[in-house]
C-alpha positions as CSV (number, residue, x, y, z in Angstrom):
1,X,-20.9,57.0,11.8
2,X,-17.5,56.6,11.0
3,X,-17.6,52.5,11.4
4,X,-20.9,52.6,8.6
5,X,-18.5,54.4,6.6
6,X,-15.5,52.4,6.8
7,X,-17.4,49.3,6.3
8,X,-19.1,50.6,3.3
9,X,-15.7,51.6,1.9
10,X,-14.4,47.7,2.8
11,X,-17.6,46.6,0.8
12,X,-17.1,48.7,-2.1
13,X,-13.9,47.5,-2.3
14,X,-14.2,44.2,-2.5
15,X,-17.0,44.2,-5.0
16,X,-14.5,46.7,-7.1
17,X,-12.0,44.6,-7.2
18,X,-12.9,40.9,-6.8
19,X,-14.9,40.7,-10.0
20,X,-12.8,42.6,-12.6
21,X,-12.5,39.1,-14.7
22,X,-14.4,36.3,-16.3
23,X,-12.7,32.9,-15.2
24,X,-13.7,31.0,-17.9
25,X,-12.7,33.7,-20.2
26,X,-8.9,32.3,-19.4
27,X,-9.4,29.2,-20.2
28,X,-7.7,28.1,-23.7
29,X,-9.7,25.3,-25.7
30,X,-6.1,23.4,-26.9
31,X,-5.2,23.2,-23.1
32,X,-9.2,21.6,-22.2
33,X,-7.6,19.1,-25.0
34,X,-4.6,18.1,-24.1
35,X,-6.0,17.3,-19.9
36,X,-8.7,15.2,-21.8
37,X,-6.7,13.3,-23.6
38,X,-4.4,12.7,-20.7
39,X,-6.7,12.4,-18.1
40,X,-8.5,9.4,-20.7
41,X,-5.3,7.4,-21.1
42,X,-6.0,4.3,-18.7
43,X,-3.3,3.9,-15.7
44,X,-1.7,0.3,-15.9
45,X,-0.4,-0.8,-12.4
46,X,1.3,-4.3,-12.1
47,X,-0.8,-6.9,-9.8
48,X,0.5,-9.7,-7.6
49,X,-1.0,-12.8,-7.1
50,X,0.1,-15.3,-4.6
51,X,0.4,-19.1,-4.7
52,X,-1.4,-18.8,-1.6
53,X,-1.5,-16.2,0.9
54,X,-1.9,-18.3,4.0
55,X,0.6,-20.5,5.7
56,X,-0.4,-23.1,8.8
57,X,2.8,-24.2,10.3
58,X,1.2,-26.8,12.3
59,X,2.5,-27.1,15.7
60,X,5.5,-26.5,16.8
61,X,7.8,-26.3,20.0
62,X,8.1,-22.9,21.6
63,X,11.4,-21.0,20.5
64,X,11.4,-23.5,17.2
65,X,12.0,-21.3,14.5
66,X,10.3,-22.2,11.1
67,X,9.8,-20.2,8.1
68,X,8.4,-20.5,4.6
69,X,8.5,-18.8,0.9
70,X,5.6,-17.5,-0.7
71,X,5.4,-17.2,-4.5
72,X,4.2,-14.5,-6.2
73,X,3.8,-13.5,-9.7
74,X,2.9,-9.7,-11.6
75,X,-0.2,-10.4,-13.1
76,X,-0.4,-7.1,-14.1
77,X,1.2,-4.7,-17.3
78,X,3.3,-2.6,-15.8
79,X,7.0,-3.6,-13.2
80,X,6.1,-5.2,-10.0
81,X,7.9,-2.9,-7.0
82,X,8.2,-4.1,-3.5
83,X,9.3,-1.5,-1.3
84,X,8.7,-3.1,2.3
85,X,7.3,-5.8,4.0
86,X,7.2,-5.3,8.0
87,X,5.3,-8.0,9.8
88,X,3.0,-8.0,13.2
89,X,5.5,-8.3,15.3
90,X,9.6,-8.6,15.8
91,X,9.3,-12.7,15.8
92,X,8.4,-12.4,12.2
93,X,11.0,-11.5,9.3
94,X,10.0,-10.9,5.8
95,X,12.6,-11.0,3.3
96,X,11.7,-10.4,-0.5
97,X,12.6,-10.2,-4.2
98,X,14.3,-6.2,-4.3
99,X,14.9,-6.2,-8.5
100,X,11.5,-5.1,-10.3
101,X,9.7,-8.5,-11.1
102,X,8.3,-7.4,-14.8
103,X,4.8,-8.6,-15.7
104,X,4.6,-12.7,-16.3
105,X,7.8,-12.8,-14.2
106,X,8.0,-14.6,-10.4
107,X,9.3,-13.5,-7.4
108,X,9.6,-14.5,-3.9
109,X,8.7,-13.4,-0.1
110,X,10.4,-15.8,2.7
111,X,9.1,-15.3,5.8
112,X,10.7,-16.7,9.2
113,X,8.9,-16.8,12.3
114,X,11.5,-17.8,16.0
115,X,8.2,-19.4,17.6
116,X,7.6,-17.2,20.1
117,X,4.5,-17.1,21.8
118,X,1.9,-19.7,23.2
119,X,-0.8,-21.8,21.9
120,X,-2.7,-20.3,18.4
121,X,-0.5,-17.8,17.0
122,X,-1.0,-15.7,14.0
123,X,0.9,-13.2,12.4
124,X,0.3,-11.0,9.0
125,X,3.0,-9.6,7.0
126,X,2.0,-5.9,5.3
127,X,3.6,-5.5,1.9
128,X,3.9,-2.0,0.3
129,X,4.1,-2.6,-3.4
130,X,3.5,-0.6,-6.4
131,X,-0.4,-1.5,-7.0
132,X,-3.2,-0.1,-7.3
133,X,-4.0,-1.1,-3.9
134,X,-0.6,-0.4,-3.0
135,X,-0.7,-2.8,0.1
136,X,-1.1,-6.3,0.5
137,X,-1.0,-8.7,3.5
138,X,-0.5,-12.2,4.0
139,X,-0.4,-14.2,7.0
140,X,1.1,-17.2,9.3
141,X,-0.1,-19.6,11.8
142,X,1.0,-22.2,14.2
143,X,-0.2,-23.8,17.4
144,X,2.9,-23.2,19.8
145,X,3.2,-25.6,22.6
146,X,4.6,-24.2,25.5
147,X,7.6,-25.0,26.6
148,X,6.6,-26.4,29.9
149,X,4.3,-28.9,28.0
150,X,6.6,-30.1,25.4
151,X,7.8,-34.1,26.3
């Protein structure tokens, strides 16, 4: 008896003093406005494009370190930001433009790879930028002759 009593007193409760007011009641028409008007305004992000976004390096000797510089320019309306580049691996180093590139402006991304490895190699580097994407990748590959088969 008394746990039918308690429980009812729980319910009661809760029906009391969940529903006391209207939620919409709250709501001011100037503020409904205001996140309209905001929420309509279109978000410009810069874009990169690429020269090209693959490199072939041919072959080359193991432990023959190559490297090459991709071109880039902001596409978009809005300041191109790169904040990292990190490749697939340590043999690979990325090393970009750090200033904001503004939109119709160029920038760079050199990327050197030591030769490491054996036979087809490819390796991608990830860049973190300020787009709407907000990543982008772009990529290397050699044949690498081993270094008991070089002559």
């Amino acid at each position: 008896m008394k746990k039918g009593m308690l429980l009812l007193a729980v319910i009661a409760a809760m029906t009391f003093t969940s529903c006391k007011e209207d939620a919409s009641n709250k709501v001011k028409a100037e503020n409904v406005e205001e996140a309209a008007e905001r929420d309509s305004q279109a978000v410009v992000y810069p874009e990169i494009s690429f020269d090209a976004t693959e490199h072939d390096f041919g072959t080359i000797d193991q432990g023959t370190a190559v490297e090459h510089t991709f071109t880039f320019t902001n596409t978009g309306n809005a300041p191109l930001v790169i904040t990292n580049a990190s490749s697939s691996c340590g043999c690979t180093v990325p090393t970009w433009t750090k200033e904001p590139i503004a939109p119709g402006e160029s920038g760079e991304m050199l990327v050197k790879f030591n030769g490491s490895g054996q036979n087809q190699v490819t390796k991608t580097v990830t860049i973190t930028a300020n787009t709407e994407s907000g990543k982008e990748q772009l990529r290397i590959k050699a044949f690498v002759n081993p270094k008991d088969q070089q002559s």
